[in-house]
C-alpha positions as CSV (number, residue, x, y, z in Angstrom):
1,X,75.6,53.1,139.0
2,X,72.3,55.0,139.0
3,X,70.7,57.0,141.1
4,X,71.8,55.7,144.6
5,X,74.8,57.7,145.2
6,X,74.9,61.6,144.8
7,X,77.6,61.9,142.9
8,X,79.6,59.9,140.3
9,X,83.2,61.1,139.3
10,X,85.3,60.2,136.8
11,X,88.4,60.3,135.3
12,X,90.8,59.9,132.0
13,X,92.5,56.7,132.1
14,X,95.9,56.0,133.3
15,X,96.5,53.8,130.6
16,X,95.1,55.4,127.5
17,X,97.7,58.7,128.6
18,X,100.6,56.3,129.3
19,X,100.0,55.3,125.9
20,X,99.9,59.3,124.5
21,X,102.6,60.1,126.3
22,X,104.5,57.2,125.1
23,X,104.0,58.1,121.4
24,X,104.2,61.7,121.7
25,X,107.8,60.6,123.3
26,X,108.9,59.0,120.4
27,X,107.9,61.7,118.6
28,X,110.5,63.9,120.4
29,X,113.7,61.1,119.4
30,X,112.5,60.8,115.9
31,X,112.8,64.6,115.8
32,X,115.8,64.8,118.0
33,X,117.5,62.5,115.6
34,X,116.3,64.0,112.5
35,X,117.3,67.2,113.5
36,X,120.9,65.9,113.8
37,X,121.0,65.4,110.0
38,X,122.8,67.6,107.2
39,X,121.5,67.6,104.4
40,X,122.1,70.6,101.6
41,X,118.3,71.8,102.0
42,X,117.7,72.0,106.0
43,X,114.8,69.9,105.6
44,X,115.1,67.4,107.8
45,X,116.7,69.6,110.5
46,X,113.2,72.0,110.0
47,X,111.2,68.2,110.2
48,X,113.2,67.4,113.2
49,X,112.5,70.5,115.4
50,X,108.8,70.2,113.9
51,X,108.0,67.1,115.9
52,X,110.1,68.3,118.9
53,X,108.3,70.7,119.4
54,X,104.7,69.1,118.3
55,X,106.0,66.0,120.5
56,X,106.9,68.3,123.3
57,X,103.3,70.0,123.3
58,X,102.1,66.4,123.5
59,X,104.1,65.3,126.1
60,X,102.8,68.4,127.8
61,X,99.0,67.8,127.2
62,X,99.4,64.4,128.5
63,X,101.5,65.0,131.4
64,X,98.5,67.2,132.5
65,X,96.0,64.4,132.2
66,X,97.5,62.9,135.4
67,X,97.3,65.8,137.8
68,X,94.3,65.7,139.7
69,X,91.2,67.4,139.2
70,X,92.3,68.8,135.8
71,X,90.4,66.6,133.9
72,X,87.2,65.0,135.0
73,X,83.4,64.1,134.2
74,X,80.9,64.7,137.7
75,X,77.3,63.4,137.4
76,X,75.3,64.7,140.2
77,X,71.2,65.1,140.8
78,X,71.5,68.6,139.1
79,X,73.3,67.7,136.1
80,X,77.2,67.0,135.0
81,X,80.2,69.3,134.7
82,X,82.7,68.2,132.4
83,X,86.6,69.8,132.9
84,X,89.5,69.3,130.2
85,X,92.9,71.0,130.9
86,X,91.5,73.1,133.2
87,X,88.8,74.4,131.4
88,X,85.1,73.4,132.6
89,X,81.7,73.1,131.4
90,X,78.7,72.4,133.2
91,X,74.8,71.8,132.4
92,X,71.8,70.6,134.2
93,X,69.8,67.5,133.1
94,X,66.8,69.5,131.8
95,X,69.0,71.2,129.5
96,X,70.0,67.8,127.4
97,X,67.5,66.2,124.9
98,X,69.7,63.3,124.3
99,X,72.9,61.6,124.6
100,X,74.7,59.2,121.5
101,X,77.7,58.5,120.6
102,X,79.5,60.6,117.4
103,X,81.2,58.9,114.6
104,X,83.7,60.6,112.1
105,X,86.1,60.7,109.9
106,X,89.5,62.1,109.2
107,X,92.1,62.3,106.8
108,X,95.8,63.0,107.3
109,X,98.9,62.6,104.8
110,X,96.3,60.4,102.8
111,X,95.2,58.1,106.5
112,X,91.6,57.5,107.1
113,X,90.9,57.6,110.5
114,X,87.8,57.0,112.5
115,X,86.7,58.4,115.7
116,X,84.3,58.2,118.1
117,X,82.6,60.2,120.9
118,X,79.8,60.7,123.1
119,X,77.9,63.6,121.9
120,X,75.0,64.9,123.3
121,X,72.5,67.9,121.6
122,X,70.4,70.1,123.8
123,X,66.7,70.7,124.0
124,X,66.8,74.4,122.5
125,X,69.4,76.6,121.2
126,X,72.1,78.2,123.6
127,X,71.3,81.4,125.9
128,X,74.7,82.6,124.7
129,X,76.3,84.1,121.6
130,X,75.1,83.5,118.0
131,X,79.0,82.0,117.3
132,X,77.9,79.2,119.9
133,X,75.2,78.8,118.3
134,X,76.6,78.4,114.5
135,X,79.0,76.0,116.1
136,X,76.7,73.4,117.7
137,X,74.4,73.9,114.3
138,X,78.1,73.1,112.7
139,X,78.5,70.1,114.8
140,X,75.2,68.6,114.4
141,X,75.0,68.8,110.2
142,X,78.6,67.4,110.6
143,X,78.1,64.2,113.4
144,X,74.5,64.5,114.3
145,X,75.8,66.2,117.6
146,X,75.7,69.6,119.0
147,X,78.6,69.0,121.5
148,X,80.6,65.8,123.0
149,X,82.4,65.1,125.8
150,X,86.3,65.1,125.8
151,X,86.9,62.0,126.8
152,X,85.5,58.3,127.5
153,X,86.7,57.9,130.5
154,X,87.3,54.7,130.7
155,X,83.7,53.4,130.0
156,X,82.7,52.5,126.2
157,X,81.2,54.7,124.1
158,X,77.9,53.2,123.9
159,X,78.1,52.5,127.9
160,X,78.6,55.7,128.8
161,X,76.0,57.6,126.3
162,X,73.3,55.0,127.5
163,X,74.7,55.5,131.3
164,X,73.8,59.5,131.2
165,X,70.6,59.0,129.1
166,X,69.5,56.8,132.1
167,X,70.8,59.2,134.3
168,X,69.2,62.6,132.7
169,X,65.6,61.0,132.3
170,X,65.8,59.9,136.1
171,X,66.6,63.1,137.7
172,X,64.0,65.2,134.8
173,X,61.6,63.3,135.6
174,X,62.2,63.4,139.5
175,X,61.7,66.9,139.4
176,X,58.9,66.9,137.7
């Protein structure tokens, strides 16, 4: 949608969280059921309350993803405002020099895992502290990005980076 209404708002996906909390879930039996074993070396009890509790904090974090207005990306004329668990973030259009999406890679336990985000880098280096500042410089030698949203919301990655490229070079160069 571009430019017609004021504001756009959206939100994580019902679906993608059902899906977290689901796993996070299982995590808590596995652990419950691991923590009912004896062994002589209290390993698997340890392992067992280890993803309880990592499960539980899951569980948790997801949970949260379906109360209202904790979590949410809002486009408007001005710019977007970006909130995750509570915490929000907001900059203007002018600010941004580009949006893309970020690609990269983890391993854990000896898995390869890819990821992807929107990122976005901004036209000159933050008002704020010089630890900001290492971090976006951090971010962008590591996946070309200074910063990235939280979540997709529903939208492909691609979609969505070309969605508030089209967006931010609308309402710059309206008020120009």
């Amino acid at each position: 949608m571009l430019p017609d209404s004021k504001e756009e708002k959206y939100k994580p996906t019902k679906l993608k969280w059902s899906g977290v909390l689901l796993t996070f879930s299982i995590f808590v039996f596995a652990g419950f059921l691991m923590s009912g074993k004896s062994d002589h070396t209290g390993f698997d009890s340890f392992m067992g309350i280890y993803l309880m509790f990592f499960g539980g904090v899951g569980i948790l974090v997801s949970i949260l993803q379906f109360i209202p207005n904790v979590s949410f990306l809002r486009l408007t004329p001005e710019g977007f405002e970006m909130k995750s668990l509570g915490r929000c973030h907001s900059y203007k259009w002018s600010e941004i020099r580009e949006f893309g999406v970020a690609e990269f890679q983890t391993r854990q336990g000896g898995m390869q895992s890819s990821h992807r985000l929107v990122g976005f880098n901004f036209k000159k280096p933050g008002k704020s502290d010089e630890v900001e500042n290492s971090i976006r410089r951090l971010n962008r030698r590591v996946v070309n990005y200074e910063a990235a949203l939280p979540d997709n919301y529903g939208w492909k990655n691609t979609e969505l980076a070309t969605h508030l490229n089209e967006l931010r070079i609308y309402y710059v160069n309206k008020l120009k």
